[in-house]
N, C-alpha and C positions, 0 to 999 in steps of 0.2 A: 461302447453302446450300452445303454441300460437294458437290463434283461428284463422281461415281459413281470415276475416274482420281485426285483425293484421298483418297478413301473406300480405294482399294487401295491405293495408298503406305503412307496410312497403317497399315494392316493387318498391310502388310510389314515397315513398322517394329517394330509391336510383337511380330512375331514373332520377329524375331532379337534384341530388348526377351529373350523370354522363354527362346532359345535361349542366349543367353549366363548368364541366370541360371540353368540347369539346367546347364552346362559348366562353371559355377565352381564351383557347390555338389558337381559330379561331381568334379572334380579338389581340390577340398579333402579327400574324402573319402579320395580316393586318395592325398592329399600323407599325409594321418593314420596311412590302413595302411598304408605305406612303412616309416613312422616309427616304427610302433608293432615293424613285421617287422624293422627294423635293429635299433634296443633290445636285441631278443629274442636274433636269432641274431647280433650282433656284425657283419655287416654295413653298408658306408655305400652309402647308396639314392643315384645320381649320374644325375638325371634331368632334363628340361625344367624350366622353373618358371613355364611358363604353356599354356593351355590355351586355344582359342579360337574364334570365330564371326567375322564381324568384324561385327558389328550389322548391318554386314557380317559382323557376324562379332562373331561372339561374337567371335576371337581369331578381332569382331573383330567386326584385325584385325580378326585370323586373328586377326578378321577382320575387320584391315584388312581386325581388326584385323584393313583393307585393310592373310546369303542374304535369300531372301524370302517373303512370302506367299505361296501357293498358293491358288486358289480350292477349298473345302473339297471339294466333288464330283470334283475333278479326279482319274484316274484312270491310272496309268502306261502309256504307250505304247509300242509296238514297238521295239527298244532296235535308235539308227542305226546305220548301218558304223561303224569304228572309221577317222577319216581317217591317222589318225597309222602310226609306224612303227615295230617294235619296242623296245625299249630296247639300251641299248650294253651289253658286259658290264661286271659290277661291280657292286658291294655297297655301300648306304649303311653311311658312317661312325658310330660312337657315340660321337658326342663331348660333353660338357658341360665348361664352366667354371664356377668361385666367382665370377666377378666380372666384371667389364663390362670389354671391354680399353682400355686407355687411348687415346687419341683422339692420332692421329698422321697423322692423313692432311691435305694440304692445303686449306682451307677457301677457300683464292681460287684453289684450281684448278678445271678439268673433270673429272668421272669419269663412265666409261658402264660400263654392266652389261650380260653377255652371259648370254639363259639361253639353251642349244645345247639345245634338245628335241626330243624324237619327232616334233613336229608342226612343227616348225621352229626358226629363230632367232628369239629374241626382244631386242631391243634396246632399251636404256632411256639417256636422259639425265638423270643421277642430280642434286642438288639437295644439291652438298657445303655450299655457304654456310649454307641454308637451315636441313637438316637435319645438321650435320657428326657427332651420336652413330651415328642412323642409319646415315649413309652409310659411318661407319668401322667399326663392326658386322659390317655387309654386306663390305666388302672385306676383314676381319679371316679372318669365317666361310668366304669364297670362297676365301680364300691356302689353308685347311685343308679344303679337299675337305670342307665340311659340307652346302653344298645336293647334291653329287653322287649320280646315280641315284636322286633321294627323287621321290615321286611327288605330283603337285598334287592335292587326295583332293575338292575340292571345286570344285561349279558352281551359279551360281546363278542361274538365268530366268527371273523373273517378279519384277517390282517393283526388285530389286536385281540389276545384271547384271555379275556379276564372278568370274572365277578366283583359286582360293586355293593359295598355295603356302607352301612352304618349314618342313614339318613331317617328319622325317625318320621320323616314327612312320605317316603318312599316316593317322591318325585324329583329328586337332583338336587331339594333347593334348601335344605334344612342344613341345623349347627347347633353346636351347643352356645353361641352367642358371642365365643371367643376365637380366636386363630392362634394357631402357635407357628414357631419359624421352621424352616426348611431344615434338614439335617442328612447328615450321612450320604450326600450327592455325588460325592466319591469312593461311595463303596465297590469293592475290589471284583464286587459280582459281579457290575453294571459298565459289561466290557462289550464295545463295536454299538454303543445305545439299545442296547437287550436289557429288559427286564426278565431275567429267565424264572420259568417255571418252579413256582415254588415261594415266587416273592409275595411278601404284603407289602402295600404301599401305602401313600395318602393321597387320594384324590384332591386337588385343589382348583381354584378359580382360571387358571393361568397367570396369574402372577405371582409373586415370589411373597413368601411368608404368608400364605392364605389357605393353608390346611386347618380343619375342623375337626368333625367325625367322620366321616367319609372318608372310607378307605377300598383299595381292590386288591383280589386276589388273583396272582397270576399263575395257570392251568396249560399255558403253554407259552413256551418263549416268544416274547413281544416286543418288538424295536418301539421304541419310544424314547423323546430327549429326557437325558437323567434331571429331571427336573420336580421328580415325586420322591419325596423321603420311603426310603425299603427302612422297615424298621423291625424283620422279622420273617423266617422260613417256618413254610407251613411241611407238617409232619408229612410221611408216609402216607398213611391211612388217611391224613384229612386231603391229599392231594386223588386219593380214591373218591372219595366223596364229592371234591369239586368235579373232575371229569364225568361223572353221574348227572351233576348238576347241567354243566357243559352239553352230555346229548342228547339231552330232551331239549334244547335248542334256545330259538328267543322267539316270540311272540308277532316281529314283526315280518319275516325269512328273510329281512335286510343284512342278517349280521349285527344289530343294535338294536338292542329293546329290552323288554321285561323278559326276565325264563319264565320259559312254560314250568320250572321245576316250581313250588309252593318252598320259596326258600324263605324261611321265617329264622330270625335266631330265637330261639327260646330263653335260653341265661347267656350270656358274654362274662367271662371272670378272667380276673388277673390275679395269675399267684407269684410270692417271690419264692424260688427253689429255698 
């Protein structure tokens, strides 16, 4: 018999099941009238090229492509302090690419990733061997000020427990214009379909090889199909700073929404040790 704790996993599965297939058919729509508006007026449309949950997420993703159920009666509650701290000055970037950059970075070295945010430092030990498209993506997009000042637009508490970032549009549907492929879907963490506590991921489209920028960070163990590249454990201290983030709650009292936290990333960097 399924126990009442399976019954809600489950649930929460299929709801980010059903959020990514309404995020894909949403941004096809939108790919169309881009396309149909460039034709017309001789404009070229130069936009993300994926859109995300990370089943996590739809995208995801993001969602990572690293949300979740809600209990159907649940009703929004008191919106918490905001713990965080203004953002720094400055404007996200608009940038896209044609094409995935070429993979230059070392695969038998170390790289750590800084996100400097409102709420804090967060700190990750990236997974260049594991994931080397990923990881040179990310240090490609961070050389070009492209995560700077974008806002993490999603939170998710109930069933799946993770922060979404790295959407410059800060509404699910934004990219740097390229995807790169799946990686590391066999890592030795991502046992009984747990993305446990501590992971980064990439949020994606729901289907295979459609990771962008969009990525989520996971704050507490989350069953999800290994279907989102981990390319990276978030430090001590930065997993302080996510659980901060985590109780000042999400905007909707669904369990899915924006945090009430003001989570800005300020700089995004990629170092190689």
């Amino acid at each position: 018999m399924v126990s009442q704790e399976q019954r809600r996993r489950q649930l929460a599965r299929e709801k980010f099941l059903r959020q990514q297939q309404r995020r894909t058919s949403a941004r096809r729509r939108t790919h169309t009238r881009n396309a149909v508006i460039a034709a017309v007026v001789g404009v070229v449309v130069a936009g993300g090229a994926t859109a995300y949950a990370t089943g996590v997420f739809e995208s995801d993703g993001k969602k990572a492509n690293a949300g979740a159920e809600a209990t159907p009666s649940a009703t929004p509650t008191s919106k918490a302090p905001d713990p965080c701290e203004k953002p720094a000055e400055g404007q996200v970037k608009s940038l896209t690419w044609k094409k995935e950059p070429a993979v230059t970075i070392d695969k038998a070295a170390a790289y750590t990733m800084k996100m400097a945010t409102t709420c804090g430092d967060i700190d990750i030990a990236l997974k260049a061997s594991a994931a080397p498209h990923t990881v040179n993506s990310f240090a490609f997009l961070a050389g070009k000020g492209y995560f700077d000042h974008t806002k993490c637009h999603r939170l998710t508490t109930n069933g799946i427990y993770v922060l979404q970032c790295g959407d410059p549009t800060a509404q699910g549907s934004g990219g740097p214009g390229y995807t790169i492929p799946d990686e590391n879907l066999k890592d030795t963490t991502l046992k009984g379909n747990v993305y446990p506590a501590g992971t980064i991921a990439m949020a994606n489209t729901g289907q295979k090889h459609t990771g962008g920028s969009q990525f989520f960070l996971v704050y507490q163990d989350s069953q999800l199909p290994p279907s989102y590249t981990p390319f990276g454990t978030i430090s001590k201290s930065g997993m302080t700073v996510l659980k901060k983030i985590a109780a000042a709650g999400e905007n909707t009292g669904q369990g899915d929404g924006a945090p009430n936290a003001t989570v800005v990333v300020n700089k995004l960097t990629v170092t190689k040790s």
